[in-house]
C-alpha positions as CSV (number, residue, x, y, z in Angstrom):
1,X,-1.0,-2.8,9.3
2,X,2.2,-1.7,10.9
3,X,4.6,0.0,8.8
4,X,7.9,1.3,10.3
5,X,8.8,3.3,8.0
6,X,8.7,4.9,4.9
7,X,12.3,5.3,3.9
8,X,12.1,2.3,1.6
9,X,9.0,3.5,-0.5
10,X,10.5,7.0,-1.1
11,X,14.0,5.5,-1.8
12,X,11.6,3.7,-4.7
13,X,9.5,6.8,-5.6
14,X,12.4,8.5,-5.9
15,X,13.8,6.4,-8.7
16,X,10.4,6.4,-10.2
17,X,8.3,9.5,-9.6
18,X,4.9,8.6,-11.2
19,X,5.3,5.7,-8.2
20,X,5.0,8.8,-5.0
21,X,1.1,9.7,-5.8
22,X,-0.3,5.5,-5.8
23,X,2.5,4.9,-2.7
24,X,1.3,7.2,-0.6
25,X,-2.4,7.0,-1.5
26,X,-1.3,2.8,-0.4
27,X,0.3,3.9,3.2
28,X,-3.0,6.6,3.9
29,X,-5.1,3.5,3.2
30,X,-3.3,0.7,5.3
31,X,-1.3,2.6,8.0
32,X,-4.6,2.7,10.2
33,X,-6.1,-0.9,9.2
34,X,-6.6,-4.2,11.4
35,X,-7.2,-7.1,8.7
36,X,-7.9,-10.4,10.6
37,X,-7.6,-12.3,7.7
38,X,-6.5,-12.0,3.9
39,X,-10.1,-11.9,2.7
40,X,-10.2,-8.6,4.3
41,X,-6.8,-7.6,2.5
42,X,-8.4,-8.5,-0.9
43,X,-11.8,-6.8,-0.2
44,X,-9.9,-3.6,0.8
45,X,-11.3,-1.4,-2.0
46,X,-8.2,0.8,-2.5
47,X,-5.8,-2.4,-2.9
48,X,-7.9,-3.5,-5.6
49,X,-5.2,-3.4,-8.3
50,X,-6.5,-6.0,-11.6
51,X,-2.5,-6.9,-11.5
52,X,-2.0,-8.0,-7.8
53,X,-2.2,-12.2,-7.5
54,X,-3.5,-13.1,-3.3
């Protein structure tokens, strides 16, 4: 996954600080990944969130 930046998710964290620690566990996990289909976004283990609707 590409992400440009990380101006928008701090701008967030900011606002609600108990938001920075998942966030940025989140960008470590996807800012290095090639999915080639959703069933590889929903099997990602650390995206596994009981809350999240694919």
């Amino acid at each position: 996954m590409r992400i440009i930046s990380k101006t928008k998710l701090r701008a967030f964290w900011a606002k609600h600080p108990k938001a920075e620690e998942p966030l940025n566990a989140w960008h470590k996990t996807v800012e290095h990944v090639e999915w080639a289909n959703p069933n590889e976004v929903r099997n990602t283990r650390a995206l596994k969130v009981d809350r999240w609707v694919w």
